[in-house]
KESE-27975 format. One record per residue: residue number from 0; residue in one letter; x, y, z of N, C-alpha, C, O in turn. Coordinates in steps of 0.001 Angstrom, whole numbers, plus 500000, padded with zeros to 6 digits. Example, Ala and Ser with C-alpha at 12.3 -4.5 7.8 and 13.67 -1.06 7.14 Angstrom:
% residues 2
- pos:code:n_xx:n_yy:n_zz:ca_xx:ca_yy:ca_zz:c_xx:c_yy:c_zz:o_xx:o_yy:o_zz
- 0:A:513190:494310:507800:512300:495500:507800:513200:496700:507800:514236:496681:508465
- 1:S:512850:497750:507080:513670:498940:507140:512900:500030:507870:513409:501138:508039
% end
This chain:
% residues 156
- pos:code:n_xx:n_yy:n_zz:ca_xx:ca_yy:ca_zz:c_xx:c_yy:c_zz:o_xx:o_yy:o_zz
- 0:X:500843:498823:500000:500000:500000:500000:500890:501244:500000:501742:501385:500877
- 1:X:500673:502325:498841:501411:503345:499090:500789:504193:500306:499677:503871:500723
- 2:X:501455:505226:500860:500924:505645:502156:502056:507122:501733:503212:507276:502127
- 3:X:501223:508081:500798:502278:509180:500021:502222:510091:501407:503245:510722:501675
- 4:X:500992:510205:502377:501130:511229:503449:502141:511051:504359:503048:511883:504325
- 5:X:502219:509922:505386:503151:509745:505899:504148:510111:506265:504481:510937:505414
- 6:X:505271:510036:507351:506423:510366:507520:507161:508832:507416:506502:507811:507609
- 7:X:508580:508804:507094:509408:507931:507433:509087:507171:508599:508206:507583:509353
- 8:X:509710:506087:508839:509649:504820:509952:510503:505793:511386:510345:505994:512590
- 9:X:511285:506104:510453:512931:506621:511004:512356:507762:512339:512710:507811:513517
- 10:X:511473:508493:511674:511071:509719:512179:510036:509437:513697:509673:510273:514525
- 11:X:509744:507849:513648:508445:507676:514930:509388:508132:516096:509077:508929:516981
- 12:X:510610:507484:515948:511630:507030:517215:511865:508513:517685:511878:508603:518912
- 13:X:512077:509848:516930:512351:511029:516997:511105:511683:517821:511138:512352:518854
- 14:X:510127:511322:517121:508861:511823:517608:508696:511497:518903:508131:512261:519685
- 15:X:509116:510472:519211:508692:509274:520710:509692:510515:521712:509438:511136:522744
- 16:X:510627:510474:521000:511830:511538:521914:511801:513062:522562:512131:513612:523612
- 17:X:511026:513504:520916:510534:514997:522060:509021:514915:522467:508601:515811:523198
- 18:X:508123:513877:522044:507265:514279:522802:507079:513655:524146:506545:514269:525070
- 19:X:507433:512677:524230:507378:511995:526131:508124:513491:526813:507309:514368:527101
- 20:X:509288:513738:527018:509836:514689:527764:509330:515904:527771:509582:516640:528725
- 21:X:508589:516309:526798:507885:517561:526659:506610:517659:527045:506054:518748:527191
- 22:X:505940:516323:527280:504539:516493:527801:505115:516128:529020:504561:516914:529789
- 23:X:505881:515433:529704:506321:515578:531118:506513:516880:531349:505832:517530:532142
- 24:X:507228:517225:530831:507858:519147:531629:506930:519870:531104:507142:521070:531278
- 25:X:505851:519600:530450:504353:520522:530255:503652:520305:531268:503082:521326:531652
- 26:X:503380:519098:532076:502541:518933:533367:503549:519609:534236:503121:520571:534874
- 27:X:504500:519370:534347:505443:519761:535962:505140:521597:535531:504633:522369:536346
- 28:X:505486:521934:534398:504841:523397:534570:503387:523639:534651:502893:524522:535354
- 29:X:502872:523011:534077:501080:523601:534433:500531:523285:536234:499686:523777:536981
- 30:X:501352:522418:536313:501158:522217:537991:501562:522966:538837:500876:523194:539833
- 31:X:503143:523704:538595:503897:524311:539315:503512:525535:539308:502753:525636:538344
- 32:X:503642:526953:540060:503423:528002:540155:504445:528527:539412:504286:529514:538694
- 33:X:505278:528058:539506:506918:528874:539212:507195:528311:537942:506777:527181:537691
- 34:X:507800:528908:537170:508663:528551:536147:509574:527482:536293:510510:527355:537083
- 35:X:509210:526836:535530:510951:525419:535972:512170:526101:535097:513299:525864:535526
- 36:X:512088:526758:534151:513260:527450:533307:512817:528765:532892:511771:529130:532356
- 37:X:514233:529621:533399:514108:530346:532421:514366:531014:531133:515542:531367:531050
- 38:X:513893:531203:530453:514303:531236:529174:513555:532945:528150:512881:533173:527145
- 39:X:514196:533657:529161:513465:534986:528936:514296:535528:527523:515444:535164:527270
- 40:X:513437:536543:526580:514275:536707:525550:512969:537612:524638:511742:537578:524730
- 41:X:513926:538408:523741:512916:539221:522936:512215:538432:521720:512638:537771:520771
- 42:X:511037:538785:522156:510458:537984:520701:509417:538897:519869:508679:539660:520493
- 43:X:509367:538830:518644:508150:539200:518070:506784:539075:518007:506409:538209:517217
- 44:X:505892:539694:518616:504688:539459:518589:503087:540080:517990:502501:541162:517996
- 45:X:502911:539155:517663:502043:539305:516203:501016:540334:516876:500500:541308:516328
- 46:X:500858:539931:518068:499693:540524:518601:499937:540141:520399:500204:538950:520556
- 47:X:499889:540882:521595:500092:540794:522785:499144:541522:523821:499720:542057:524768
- 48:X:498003:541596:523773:496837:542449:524468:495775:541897:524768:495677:540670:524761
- 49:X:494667:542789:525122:493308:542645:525394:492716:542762:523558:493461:542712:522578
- 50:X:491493:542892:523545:490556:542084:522697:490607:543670:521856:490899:543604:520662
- 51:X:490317:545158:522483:490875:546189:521718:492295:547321:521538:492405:548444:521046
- 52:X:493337:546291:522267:494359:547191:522587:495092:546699:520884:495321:545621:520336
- 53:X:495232:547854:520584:496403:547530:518924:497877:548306:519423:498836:548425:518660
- 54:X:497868:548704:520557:499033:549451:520887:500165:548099:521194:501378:548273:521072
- 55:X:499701:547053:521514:500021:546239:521705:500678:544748:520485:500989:543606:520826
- 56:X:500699:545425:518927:500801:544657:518317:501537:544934:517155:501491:545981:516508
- 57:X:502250:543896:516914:503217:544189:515846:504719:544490:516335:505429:545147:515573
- 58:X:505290:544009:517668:506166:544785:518377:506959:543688:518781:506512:542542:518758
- 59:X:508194:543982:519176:508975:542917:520396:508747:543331:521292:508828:544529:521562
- 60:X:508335:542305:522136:508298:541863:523606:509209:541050:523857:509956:540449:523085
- 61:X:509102:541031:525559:510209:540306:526457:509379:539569:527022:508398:540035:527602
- 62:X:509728:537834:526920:508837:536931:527091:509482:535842:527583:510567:535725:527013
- 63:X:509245:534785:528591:509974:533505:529136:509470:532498:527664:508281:532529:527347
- 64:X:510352:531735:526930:509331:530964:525911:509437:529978:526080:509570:529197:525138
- 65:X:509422:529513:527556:509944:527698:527914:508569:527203:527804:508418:525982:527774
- 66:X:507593:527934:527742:505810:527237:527553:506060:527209:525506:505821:526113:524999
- 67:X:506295:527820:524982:506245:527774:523581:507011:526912:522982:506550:526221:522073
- 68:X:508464:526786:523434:509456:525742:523547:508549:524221:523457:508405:523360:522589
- 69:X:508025:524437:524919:507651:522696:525288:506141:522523:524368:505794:521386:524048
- 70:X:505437:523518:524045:504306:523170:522978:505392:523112:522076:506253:522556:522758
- 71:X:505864:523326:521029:506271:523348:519853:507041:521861:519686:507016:521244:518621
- 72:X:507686:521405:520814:508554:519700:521077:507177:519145:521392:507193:517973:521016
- 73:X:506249:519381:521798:504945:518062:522234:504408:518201:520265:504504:517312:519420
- 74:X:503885:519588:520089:503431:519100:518598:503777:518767:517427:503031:518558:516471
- 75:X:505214:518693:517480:506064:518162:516490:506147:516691:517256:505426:515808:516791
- 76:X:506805:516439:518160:506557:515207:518717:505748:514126:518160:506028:513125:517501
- 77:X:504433:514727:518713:503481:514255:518352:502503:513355:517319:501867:512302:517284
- 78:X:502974:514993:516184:502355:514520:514914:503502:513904:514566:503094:513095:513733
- 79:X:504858:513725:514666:505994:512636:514109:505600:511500:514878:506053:510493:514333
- 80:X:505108:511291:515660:505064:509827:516489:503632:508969:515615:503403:507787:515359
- 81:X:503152:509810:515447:501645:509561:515125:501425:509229:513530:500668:508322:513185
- 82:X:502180:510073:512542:501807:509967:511343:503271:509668:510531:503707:510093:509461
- 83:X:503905:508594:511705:505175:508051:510774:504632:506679:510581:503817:506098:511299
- 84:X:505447:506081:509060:504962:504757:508929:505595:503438:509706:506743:503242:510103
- 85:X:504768:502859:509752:504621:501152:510868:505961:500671:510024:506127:501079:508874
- 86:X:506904:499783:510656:507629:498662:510043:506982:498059:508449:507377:497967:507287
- 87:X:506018:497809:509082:505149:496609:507966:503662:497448:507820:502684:497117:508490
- 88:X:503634:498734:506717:502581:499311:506805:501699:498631:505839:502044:498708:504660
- 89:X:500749:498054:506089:499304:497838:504892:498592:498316:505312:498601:499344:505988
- 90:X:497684:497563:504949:496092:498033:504647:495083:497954:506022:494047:498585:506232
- 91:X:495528:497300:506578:495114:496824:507777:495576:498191:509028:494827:498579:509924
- 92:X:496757:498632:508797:497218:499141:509684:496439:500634:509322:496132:501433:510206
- 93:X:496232:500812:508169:495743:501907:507780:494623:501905:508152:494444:503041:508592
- 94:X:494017:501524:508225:492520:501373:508689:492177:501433:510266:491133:501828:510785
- 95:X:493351:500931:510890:493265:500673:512229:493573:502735:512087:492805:503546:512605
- 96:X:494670:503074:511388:494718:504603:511861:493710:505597:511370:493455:506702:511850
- 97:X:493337:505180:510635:491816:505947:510238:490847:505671:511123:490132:506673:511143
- 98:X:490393:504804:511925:489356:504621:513180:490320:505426:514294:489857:506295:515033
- 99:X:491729:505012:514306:491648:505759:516010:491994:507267:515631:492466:507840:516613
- 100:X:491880:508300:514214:492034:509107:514113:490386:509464:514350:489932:510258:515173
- 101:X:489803:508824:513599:488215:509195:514023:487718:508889:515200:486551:509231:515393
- 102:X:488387:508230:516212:488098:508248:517409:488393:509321:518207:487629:509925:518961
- 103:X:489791:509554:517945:490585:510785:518879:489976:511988:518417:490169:513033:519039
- 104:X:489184:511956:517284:488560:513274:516625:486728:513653:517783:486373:514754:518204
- 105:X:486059:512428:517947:485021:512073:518544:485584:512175:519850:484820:512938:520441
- 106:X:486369:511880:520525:486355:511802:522003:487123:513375:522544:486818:514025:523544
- 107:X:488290:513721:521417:488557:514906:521855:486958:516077:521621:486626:516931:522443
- 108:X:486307:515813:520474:485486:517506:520971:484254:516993:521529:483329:517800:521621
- 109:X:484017:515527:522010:483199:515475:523114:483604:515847:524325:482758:516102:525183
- 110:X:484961:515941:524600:485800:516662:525886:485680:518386:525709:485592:519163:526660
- 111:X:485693:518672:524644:485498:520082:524167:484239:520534:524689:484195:521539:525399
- 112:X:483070:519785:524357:481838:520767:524644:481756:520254:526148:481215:520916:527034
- 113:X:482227:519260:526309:482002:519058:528249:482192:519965:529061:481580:520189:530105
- 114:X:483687:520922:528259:484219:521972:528912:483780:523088:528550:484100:524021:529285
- 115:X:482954:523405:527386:482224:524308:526952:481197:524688:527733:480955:525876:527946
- 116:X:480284:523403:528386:479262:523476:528976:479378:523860:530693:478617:524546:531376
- 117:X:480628:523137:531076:480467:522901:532663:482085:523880:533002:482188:524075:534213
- 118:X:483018:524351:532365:484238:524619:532822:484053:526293:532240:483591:526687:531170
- 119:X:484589:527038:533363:484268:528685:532961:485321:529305:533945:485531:528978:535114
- 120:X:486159:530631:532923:486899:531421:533562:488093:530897:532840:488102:530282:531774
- 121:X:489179:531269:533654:490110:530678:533300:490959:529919:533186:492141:529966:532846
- 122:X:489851:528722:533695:490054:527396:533430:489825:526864:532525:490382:525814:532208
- 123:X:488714:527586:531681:488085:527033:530065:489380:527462:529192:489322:527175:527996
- 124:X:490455:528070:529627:491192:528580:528694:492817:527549:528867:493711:527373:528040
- 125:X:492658:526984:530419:493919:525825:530687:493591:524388:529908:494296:523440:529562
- 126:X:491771:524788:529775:491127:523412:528990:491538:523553:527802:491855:522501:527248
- 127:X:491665:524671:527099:492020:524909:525618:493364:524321:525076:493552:523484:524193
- 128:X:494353:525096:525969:495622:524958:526301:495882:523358:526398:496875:522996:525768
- 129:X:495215:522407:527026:495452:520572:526881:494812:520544:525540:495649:520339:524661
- 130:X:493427:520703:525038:492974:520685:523807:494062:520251:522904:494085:519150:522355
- 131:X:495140:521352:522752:495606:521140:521398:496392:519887:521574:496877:519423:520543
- 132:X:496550:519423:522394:497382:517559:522169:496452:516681:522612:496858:515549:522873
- 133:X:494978:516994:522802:494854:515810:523468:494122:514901:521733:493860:513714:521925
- 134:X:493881:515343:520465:493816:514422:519598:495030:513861:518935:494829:512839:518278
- 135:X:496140:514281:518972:497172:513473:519025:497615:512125:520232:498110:511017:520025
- 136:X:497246:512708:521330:497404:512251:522734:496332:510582:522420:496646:509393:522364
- 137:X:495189:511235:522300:493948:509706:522154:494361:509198:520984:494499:507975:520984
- 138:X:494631:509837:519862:495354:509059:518843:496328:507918:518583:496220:506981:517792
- 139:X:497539:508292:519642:498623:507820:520142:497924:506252:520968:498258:505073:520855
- 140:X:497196:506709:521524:496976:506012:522751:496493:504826:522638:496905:503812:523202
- 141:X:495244:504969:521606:493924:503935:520088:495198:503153:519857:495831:502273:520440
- 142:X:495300:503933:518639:496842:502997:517449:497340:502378:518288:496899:501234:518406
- 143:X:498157:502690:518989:499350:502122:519442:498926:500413:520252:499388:499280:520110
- 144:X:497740:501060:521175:497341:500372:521794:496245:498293:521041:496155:497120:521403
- 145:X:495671:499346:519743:495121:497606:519163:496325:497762:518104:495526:498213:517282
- 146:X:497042:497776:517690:498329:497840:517285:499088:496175:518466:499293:495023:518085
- 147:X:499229:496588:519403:499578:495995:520780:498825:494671:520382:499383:493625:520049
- 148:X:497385:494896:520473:496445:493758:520958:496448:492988:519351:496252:491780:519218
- 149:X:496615:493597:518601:496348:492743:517346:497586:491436:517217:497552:490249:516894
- 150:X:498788:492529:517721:500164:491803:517271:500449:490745:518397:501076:489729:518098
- 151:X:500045:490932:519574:499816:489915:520649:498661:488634:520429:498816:487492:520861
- 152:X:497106:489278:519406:496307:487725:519155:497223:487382:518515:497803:486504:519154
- 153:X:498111:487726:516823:498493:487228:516147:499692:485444:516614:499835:484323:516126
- 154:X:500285:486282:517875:501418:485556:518628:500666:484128:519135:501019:482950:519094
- 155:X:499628:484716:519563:498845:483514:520699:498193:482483:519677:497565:481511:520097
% end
């Protein structure tokens, strides 16, 4: 089966690498009060304000970017762990990633409106903030997992 979207085999093992350590040191910071690093530095920003401040945009700012850092290693991570090809990719395997992509698609924005409905302030916005990995995250989790169970009946 050709599989033209894909990444390399080569690339899962890479993916596996920054994203475990980066979703670790993404919880130890969302938990922690304090910064675990700092990593302060001028950056460009597209936009840095409230909803009508423009005084605020188009400018460098001085910003810690160890939160942008560790998103940018979880979503590269991620989508390399997720959309590199199997050893032995067919047809079968493809299919298995097309259900747990449509799963992780179904279970992440049923988590979405849960938090839409019942989570408010600015906590609906730490909910946002997990949002963006958690359909890679259930993705990961599907595949990998009847991936596991298939290759284990096969054994038995």
């Amino acid at each position: 089966m050709k599989t033209r979207f894909l990444f390399p085999y080569r690339y899962k093992i890479l993916g596996w690498i920054l994203l475990v350590p980066s979703v670790i040191l993404g919880v130890l910071a969302i938990l922690s009060d304090v910064a675990l690093f700092e990593l302060d530095t001028s950056v460009f920003a597209l936009y840095d304000g409230g909803i009508f401040d423009t005084a605020k945009a188009f400018r460098l700012i001085e910003n810690n970017i160890f939160d942008e850092v560790i998103a940018i290693a979880a979503i590269v991570g991620g989508v390399l762990a997720a959309f590199s090809r199997e050893k032995n990719e067919d047809e079968y395997i493809a299919q298995i990633r097309l259900e747990s992509l449509l799963w992780a698609t179904y279970i992440n924005y049923g988590f979405l409106l849960f938090s839409v409905v019942f989570i408010y302030g600015i906590a609906f916005y730490q909910v946002l903030l997990l949002n963006m990995l958690t359909v890679l995250l259930i993705f990961l989790i599907r595949f990998n997992f009847i991936l596991y169970c298939s290759t284990k009946a096969s054994y038995a």
